[in-house]
BARO-897707 format. One line per 10 residues: their letters; for each residue x, y, z of N, C-alpha, C, O, CB. Coordinates in Angstrom, 1 decimal. Glycine has a CB too. Layout:
<pts>
A) X Y Z X Y Z X Y Z X Y Z X Y Z; ...
</pts>
This chain:
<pts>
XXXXXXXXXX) 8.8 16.3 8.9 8.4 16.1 7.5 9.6 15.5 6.7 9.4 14.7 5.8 8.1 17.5 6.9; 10.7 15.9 7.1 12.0 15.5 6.4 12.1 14.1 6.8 12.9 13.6 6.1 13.3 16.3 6.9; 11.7 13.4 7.4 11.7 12.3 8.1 11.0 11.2 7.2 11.3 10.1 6.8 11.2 12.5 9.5; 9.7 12.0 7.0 8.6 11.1 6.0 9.2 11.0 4.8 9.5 9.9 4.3 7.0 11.8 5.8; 9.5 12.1 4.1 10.3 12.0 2.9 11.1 11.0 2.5 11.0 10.2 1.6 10.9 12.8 2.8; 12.3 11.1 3.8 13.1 9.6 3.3 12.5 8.4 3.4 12.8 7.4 2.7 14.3 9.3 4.1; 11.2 8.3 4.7 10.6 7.3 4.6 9.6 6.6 3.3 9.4 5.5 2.9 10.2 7.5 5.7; 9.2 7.7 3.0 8.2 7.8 1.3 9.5 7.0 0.5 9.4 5.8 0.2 7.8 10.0 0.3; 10.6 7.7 0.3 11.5 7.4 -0.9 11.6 6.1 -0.6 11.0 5.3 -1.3 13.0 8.2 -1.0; 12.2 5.7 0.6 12.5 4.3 0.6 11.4 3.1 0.2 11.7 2.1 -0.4 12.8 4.1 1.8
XXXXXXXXXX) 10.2 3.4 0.7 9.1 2.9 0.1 9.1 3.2 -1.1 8.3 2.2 -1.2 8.1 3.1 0.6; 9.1 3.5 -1.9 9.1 3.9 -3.3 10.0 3.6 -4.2 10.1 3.5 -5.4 9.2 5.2 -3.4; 11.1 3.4 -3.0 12.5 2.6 -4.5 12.0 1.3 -4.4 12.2 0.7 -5.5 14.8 2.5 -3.9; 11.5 0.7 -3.5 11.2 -1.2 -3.4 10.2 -1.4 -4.5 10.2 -2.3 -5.3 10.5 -1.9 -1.6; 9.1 -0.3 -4.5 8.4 -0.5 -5.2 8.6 -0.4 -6.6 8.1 -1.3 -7.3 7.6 -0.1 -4.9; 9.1 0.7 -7.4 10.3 0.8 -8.5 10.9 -0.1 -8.9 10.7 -0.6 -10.0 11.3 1.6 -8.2; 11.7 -0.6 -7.9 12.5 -1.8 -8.6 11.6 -3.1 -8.8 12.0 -4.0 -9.6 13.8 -2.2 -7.8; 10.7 -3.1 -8.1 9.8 -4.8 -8.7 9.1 -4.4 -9.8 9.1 -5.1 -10.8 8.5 -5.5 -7.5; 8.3 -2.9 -9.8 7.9 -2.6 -11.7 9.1 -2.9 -12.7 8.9 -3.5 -13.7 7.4 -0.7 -12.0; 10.6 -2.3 -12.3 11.3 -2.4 -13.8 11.3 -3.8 -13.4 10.7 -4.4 -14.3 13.0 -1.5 -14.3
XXXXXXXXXX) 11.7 -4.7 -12.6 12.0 -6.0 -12.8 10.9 -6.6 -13.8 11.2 -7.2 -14.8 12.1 -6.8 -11.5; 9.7 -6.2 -13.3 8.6 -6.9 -14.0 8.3 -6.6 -15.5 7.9 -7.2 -16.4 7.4 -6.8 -13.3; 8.7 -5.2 -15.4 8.8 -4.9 -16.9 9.4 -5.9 -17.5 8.9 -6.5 -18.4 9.6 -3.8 -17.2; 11.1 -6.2 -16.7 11.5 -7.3 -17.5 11.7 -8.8 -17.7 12.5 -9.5 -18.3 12.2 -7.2 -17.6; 10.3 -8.9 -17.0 9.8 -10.4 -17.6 8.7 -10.1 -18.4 8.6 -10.7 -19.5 9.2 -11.6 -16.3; 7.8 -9.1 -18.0 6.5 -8.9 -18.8 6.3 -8.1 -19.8 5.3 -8.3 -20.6 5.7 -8.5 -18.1; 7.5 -6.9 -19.8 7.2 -6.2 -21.3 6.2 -5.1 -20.6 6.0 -5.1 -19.4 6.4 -7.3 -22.7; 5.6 -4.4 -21.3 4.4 -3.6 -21.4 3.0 -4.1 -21.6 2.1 -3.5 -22.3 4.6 -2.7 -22.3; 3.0 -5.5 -20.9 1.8 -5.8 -21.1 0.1 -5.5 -20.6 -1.1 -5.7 -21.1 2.0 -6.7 -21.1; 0.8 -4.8 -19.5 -0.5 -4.3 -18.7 -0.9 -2.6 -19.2 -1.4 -1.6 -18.6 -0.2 -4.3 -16.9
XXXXXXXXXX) -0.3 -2.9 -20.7 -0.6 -1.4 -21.2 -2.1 -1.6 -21.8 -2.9 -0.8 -22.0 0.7 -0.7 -22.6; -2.2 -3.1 -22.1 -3.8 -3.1 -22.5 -4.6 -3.1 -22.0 -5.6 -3.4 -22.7 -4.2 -3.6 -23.0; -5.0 -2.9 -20.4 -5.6 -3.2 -19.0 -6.4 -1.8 -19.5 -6.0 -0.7 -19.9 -4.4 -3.4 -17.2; -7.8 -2.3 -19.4 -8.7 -0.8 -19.2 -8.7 -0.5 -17.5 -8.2 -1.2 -16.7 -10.7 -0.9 -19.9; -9.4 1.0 -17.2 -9.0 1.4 -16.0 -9.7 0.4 -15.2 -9.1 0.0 -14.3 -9.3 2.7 -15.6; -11.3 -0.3 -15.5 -11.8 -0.8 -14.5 -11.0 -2.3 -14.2 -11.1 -2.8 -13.1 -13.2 -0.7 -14.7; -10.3 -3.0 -15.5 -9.5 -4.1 -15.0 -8.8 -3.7 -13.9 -8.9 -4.4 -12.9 -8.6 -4.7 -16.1; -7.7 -2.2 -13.8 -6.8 -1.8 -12.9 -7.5 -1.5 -11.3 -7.3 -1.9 -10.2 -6.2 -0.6 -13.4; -8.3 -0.7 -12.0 -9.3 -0.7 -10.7 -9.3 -2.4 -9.5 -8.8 -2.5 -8.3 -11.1 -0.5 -11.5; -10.0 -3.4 -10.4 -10.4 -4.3 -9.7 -9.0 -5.0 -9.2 -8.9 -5.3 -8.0 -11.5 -5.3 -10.5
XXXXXXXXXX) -8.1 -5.1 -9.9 -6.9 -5.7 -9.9 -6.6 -5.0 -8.0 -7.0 -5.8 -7.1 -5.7 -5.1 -11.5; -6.0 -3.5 -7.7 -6.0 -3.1 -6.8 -7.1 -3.3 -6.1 -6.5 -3.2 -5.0 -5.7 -2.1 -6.8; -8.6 -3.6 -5.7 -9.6 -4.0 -5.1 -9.3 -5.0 -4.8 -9.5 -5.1 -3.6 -10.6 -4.0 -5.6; -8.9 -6.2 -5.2 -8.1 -7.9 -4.7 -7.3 -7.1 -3.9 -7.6 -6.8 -2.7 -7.1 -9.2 -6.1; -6.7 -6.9 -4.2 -5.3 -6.9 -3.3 -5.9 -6.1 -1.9 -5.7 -6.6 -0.7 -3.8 -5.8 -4.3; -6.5 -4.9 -2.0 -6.7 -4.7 -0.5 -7.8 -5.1 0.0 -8.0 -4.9 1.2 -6.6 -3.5 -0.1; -8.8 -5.7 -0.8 -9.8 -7.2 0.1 -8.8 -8.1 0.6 -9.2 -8.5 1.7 -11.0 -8.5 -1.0; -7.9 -8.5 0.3 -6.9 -9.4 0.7 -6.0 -8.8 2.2 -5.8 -9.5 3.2 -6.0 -9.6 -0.6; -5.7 -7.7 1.9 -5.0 -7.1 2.8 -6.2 -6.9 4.2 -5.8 -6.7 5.4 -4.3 -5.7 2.0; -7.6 -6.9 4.0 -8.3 -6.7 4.9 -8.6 -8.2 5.5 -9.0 -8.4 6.6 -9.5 -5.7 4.4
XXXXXXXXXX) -8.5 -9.0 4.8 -8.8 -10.5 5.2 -7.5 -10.8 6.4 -7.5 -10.9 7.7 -8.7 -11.8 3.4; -6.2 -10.7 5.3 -5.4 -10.8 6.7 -5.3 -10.2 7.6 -4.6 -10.4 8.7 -4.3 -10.9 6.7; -6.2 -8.9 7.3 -5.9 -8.1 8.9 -7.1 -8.6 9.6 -7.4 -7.9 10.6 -6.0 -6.0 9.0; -7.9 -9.5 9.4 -9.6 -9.4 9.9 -9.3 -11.0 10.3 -9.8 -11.3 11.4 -11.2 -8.9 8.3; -8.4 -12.1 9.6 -8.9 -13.5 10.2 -7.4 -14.0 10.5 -6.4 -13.5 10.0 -9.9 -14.6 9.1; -7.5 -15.0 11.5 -6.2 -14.9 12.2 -6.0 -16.5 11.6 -5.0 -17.0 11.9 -6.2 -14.6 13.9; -6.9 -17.2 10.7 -5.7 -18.5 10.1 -5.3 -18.2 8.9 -6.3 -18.2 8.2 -6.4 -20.0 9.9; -4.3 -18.0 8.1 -3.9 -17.7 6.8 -3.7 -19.2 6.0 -3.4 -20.3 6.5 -2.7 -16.9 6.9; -3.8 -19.0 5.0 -3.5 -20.3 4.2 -2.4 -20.0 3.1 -2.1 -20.8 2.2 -4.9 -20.9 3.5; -2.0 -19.2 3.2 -0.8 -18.4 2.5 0.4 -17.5 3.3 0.2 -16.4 3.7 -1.6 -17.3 1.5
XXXXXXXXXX) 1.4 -18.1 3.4 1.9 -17.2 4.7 2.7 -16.5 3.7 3.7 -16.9 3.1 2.7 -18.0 6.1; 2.1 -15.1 3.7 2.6 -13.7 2.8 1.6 -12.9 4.3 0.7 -13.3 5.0 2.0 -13.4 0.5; 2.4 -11.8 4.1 1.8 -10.9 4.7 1.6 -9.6 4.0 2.1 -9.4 2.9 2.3 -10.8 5.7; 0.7 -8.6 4.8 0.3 -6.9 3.5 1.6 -6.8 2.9 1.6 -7.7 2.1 -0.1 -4.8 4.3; 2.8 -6.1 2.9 3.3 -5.9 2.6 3.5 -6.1 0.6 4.0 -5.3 -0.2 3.8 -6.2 3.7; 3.2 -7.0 0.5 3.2 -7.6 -1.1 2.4 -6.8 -1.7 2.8 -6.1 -2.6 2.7 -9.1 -1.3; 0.9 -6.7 -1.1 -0.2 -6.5 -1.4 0.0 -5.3 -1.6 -0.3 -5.0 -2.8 -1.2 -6.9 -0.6; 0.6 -3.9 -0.7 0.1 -2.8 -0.3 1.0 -2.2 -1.5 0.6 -1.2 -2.0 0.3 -2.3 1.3; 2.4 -2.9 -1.9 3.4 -3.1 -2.9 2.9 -2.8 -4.4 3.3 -2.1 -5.2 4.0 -4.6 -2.8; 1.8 -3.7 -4.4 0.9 -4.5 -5.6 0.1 -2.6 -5.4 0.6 -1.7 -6.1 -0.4 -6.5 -5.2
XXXXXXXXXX) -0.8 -2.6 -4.6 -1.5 -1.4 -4.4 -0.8 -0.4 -5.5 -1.3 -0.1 -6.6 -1.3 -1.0 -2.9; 0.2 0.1 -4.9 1.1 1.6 -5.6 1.6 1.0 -6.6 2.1 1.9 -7.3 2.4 2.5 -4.7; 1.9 0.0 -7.1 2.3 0.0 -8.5 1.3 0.0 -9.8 1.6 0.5 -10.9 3.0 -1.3 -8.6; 0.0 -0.7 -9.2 -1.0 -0.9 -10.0 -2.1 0.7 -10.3 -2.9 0.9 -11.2 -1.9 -2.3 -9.2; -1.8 1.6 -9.3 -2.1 2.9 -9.4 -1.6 3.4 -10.0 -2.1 3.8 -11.1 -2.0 3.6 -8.5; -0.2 3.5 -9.7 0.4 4.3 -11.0 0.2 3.5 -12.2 -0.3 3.9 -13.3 2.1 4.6 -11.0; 0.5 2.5 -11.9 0.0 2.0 -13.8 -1.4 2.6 -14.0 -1.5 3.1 -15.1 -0.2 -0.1 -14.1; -2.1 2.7 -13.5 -3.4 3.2 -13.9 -3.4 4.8 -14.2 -4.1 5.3 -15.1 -4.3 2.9 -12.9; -2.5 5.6 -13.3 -2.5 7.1 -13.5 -1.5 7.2 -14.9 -1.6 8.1 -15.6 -1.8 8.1 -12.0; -0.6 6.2 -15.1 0.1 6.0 -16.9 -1.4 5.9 -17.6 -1.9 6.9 -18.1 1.3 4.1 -17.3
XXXXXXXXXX) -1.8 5.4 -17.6 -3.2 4.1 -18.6 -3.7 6.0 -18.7 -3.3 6.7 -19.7 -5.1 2.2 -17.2; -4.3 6.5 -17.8 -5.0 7.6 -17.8 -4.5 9.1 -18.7 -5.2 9.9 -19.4 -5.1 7.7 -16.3; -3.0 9.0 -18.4 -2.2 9.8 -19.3 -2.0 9.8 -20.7 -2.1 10.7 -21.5 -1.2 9.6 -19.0; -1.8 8.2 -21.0 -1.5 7.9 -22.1 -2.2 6.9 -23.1 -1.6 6.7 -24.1 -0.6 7.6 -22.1; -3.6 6.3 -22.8 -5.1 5.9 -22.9 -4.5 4.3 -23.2 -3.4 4.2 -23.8 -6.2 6.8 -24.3; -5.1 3.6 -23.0 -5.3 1.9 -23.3 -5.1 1.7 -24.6 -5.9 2.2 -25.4 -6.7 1.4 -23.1; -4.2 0.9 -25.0 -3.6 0.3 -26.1 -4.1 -0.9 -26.7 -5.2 -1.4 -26.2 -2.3 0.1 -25.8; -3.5 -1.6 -27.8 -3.7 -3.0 -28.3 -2.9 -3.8 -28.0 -3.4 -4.8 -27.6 -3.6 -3.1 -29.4; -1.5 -3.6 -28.0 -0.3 -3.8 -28.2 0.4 -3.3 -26.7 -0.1 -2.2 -26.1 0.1 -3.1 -29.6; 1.6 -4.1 -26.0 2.6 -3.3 -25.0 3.0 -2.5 -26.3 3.2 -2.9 -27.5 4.0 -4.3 -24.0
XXXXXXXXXX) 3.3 -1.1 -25.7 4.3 -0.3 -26.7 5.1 0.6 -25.8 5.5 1.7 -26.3 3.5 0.6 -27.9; 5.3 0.2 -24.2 6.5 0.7 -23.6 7.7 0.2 -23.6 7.6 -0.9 -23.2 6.4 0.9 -22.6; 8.8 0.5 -23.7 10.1 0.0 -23.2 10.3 0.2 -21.5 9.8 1.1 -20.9 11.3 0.8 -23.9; 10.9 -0.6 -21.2 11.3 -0.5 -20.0 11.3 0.7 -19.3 10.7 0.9 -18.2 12.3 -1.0 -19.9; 12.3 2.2 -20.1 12.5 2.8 -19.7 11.8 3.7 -20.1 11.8 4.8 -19.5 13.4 2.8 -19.7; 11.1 3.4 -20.9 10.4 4.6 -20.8 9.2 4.7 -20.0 8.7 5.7 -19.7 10.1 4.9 -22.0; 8.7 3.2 -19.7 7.4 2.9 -18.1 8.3 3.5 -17.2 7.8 4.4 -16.5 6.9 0.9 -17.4; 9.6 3.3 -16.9 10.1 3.8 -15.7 10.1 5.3 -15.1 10.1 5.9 -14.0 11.2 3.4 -15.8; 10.1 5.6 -16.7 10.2 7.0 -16.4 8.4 7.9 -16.6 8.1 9.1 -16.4 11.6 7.7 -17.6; 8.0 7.2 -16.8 6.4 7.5 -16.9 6.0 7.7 -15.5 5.5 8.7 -15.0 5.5 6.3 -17.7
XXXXXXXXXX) 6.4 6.3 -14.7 6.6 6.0 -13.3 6.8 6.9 -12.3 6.2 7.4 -11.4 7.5 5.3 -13.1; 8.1 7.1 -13.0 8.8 8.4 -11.8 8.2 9.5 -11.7 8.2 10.3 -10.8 10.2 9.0 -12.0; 7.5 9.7 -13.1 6.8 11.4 -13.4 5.5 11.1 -12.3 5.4 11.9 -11.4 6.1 11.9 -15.5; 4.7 10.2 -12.5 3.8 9.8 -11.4 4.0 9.9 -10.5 3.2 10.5 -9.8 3.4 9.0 -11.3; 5.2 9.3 -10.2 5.5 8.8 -8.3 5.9 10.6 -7.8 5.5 11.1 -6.8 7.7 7.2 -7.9; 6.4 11.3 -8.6 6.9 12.6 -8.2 5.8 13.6 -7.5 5.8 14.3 -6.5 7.4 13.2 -9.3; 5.0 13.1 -8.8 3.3 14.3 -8.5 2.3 14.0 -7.2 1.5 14.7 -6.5 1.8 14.1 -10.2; 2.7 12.1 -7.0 1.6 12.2 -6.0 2.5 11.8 -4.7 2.0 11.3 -3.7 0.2 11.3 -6.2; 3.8 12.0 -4.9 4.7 12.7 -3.8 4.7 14.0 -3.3 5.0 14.3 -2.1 5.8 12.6 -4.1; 4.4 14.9 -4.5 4.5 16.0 -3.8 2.7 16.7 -3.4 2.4 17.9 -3.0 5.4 17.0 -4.9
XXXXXXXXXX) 1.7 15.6 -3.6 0.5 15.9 -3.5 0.5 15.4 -1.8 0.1 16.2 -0.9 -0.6 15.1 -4.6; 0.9 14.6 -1.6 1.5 13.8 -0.3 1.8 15.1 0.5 1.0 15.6 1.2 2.9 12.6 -0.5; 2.9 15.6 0.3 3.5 16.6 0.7 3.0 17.8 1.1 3.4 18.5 2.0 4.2 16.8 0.0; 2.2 17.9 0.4 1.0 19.3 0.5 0.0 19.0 1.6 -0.2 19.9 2.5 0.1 19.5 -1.0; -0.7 17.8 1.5 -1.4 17.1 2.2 -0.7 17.3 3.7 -1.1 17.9 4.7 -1.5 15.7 1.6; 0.4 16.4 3.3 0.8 16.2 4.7 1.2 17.3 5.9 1.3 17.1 7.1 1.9 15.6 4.5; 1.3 18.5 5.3 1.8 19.9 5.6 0.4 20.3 6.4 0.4 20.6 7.6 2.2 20.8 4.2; -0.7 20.3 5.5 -1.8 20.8 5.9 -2.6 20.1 6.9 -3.2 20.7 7.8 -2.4 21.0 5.0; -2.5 18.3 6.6 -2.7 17.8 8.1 -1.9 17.6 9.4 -2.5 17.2 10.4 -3.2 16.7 8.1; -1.0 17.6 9.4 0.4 17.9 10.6 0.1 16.3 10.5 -0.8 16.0 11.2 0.2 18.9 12.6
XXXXXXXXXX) 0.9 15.1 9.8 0.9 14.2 9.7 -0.1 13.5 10.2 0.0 12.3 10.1 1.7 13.9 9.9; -1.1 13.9 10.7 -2.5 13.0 10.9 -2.1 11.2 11.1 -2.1 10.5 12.2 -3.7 13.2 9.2; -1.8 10.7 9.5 -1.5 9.4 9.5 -0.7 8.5 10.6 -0.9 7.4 11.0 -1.0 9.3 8.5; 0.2 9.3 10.8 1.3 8.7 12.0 0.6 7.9 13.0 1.0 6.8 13.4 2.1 9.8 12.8; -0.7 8.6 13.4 -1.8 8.2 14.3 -2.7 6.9 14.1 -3.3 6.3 15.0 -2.6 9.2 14.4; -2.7 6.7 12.4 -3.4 6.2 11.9 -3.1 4.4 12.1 -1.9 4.1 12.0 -3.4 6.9 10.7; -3.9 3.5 12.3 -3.7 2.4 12.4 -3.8 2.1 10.9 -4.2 3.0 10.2 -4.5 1.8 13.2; -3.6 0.7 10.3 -2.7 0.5 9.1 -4.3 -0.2 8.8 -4.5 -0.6 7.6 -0.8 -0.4 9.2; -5.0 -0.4 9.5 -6.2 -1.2 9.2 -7.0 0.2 8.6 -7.2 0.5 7.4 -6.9 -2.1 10.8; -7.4 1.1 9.9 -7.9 2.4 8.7 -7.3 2.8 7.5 -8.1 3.2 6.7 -8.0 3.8 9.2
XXXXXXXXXX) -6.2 2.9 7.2 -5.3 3.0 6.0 -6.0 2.2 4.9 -6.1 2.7 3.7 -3.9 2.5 6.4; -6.5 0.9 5.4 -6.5 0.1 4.3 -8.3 0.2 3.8 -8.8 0.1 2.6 -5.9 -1.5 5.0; -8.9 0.3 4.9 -10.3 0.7 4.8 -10.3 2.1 3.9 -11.1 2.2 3.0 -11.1 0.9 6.4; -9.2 3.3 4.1 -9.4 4.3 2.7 -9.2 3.8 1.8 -9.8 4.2 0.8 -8.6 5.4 2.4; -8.3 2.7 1.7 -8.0 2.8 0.6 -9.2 1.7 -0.2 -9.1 1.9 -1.4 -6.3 2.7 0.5; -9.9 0.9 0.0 -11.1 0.7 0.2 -12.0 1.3 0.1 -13.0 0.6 -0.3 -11.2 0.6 0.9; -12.3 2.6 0.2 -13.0 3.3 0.1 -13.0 4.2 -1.0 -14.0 4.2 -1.7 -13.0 3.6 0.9; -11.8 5.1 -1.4 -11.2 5.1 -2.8 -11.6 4.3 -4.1 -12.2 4.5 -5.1 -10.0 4.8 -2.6; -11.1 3.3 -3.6 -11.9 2.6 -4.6 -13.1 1.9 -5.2 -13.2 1.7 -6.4 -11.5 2.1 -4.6; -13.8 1.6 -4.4 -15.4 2.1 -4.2 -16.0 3.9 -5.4 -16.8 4.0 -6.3 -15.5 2.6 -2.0
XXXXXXXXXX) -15.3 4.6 -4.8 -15.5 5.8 -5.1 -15.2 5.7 -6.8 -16.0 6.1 -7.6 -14.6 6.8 -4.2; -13.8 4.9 -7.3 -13.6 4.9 -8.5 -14.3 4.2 -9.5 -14.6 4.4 -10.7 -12.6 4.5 -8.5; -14.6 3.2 -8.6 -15.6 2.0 -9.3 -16.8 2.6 -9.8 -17.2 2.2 -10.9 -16.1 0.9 -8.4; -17.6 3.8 -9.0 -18.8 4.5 -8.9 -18.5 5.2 -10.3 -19.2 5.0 -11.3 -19.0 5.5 -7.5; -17.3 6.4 -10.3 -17.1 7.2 -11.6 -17.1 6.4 -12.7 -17.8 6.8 -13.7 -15.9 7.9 -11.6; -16.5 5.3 -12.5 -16.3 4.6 -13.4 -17.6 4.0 -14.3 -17.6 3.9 -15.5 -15.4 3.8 -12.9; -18.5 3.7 -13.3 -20.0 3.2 -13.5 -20.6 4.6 -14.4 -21.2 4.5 -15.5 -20.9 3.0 -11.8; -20.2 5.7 -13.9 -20.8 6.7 -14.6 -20.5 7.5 -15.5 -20.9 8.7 -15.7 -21.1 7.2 -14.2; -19.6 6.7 -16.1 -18.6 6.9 -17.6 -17.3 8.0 -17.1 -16.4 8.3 -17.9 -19.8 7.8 -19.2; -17.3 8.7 -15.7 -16.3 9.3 -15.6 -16.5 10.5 -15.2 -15.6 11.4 -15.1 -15.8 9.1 -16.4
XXXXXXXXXX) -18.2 10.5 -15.2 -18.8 12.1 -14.4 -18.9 12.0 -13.5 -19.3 11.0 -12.8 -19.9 12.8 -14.7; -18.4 13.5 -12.9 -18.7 13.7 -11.2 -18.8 15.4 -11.3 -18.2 16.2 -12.0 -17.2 13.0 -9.8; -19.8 15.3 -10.4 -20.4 17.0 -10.3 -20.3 17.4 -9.4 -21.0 18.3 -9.1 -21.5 17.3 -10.4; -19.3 17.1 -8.6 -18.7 17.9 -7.3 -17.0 17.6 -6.9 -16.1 18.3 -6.4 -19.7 17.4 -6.0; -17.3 16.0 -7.4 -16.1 15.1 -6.8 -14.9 15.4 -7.5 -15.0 15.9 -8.6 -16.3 13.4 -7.0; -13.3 15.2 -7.0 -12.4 14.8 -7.6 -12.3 13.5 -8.5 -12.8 12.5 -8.1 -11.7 14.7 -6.8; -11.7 13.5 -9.6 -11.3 12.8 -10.4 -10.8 11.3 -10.1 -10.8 11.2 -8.9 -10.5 13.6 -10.8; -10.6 10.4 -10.6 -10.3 8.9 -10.7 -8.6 9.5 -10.0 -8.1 9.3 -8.8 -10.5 8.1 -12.8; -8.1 10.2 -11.1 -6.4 10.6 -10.7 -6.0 10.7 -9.2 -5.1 10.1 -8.6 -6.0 12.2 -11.2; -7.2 11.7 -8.5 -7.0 12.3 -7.1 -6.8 11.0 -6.1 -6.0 10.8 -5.1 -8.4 13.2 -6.6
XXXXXXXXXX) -7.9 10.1 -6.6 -8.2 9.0 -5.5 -7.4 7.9 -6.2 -7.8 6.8 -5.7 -10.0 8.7 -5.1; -6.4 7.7 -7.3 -5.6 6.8 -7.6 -4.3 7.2 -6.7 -3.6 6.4 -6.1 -5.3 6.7 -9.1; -4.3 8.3 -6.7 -2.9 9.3 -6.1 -3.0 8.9 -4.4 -2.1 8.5 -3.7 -3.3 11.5 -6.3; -4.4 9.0 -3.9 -4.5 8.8 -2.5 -4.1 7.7 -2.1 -3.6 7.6 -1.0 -5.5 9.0 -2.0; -4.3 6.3 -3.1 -4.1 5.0 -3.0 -3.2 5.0 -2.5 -3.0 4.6 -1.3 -4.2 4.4 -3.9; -2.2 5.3 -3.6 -0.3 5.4 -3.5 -0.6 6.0 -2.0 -0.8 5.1 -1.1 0.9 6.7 -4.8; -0.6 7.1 -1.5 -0.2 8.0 -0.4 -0.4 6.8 0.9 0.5 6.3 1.6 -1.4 9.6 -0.3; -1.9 6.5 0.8 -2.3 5.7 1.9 -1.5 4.4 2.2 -1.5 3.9 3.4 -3.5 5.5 1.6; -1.0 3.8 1.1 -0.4 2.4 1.0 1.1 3.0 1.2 1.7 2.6 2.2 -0.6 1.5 -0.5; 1.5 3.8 0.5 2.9 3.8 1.5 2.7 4.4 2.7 3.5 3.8 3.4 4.0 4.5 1.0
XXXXXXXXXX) 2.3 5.0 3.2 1.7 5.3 4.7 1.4 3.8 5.4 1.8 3.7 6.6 0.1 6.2 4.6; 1.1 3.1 4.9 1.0 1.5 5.7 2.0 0.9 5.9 2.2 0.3 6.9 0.3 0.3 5.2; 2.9 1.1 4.6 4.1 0.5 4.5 5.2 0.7 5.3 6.1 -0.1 5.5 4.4 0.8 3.4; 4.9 2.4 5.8 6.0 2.8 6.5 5.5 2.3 7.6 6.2 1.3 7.9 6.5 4.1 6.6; 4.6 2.4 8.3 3.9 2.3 9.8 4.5 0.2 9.6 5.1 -0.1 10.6 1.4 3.0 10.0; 4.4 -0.5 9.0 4.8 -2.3 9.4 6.0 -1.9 8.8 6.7 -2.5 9.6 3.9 -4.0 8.5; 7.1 -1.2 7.9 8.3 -1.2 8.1 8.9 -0.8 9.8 9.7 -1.4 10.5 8.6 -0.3 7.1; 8.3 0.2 10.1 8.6 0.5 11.8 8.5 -0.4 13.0 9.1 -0.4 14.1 7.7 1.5 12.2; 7.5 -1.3 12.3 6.9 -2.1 13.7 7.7 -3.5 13.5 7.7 -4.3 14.4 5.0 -2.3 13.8; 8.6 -3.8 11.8 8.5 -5.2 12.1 9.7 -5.4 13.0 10.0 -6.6 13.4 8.5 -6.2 10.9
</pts>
């Protein structure tokens, strides 16, 4: 378990530092993104990530890694949006997205953690293609709530399955950090 942790963190600082960077070209501008723009925004990215895992000529030579990057940043920005509701205006500073960030990255680190405890890392097993199909699927699920203004009568919340996003994508992240 101690092992995943540093592996989580490390995935988690790369992704950190490309949000503050972008903060500081972009400001707080994706503070005006409603959830379903965020939603779809992460839906590109892992249709994309399933294309390069699914066809073998690329016309872009990037590989997941960007994508899965894009994934957990665009979640938490969405589990912020959800905290602190859709604006007119950017009205974050740098530091204070950052630290909005970290309060996020912490909770569905330690949801990770709980998880992970109770499935005896399961994922480790997991090929990075099913990884990407949850997370796929997740979002599907979000799009649905979202369709239905945000009711569910049994289900977890938009949060749970934004949270899994993150979990799942750095779970990919680590499994092609290992292999490249």
């Amino acid at each position: 378990m101690q092992h995943t942790s540093e592996q989580y963190d490390a995935v988690l600082r790369i992704c950190r530092e490309l949000f503050e960077k972008k903060m500081g070209d972009y400001g707080s501008a994706w503070r005006i993104l409603r959830l379903p723009s965020l939603t779809d925004q992460i839906f590109i990215k892992a249709q994309r990530i399933r294309s390069l895992q699914e066809n073998e000529v690329r016309k872009v030579d990037e590989d997941e890694r960007s994508e899965f990057i894009g994934i957990i940043n665009y979640a938490i920005m969405a589990l912020i949006q959800l905290e602190k509701g859709v604006v007119e205006q950017p009205d974050l500073s740098t530091k204070e997205a950052v630290l909005l960030y970290d309060t996020h990255a912490a909770t569905t680190k330690a949801l990770m953690e709980n998880k992970n405890h109770d499935y005896g890392e399961a994922w480790r097993d997991m090929r990075v293609s099913s990884l990407t199909d949850l997370i796929l699927q997740k979002l599907l699920r979000v799009k649905q709530i979202e369709d239905n203004k945000g009711k569910t009568s049994v289900s977890e919340g938009v949060d749970a399955n934004y949270q899994d996003m993150v979990n799942y994508a750095i779970f990919a992240l680590i499994h092609l950090n290992t292999t490249k």
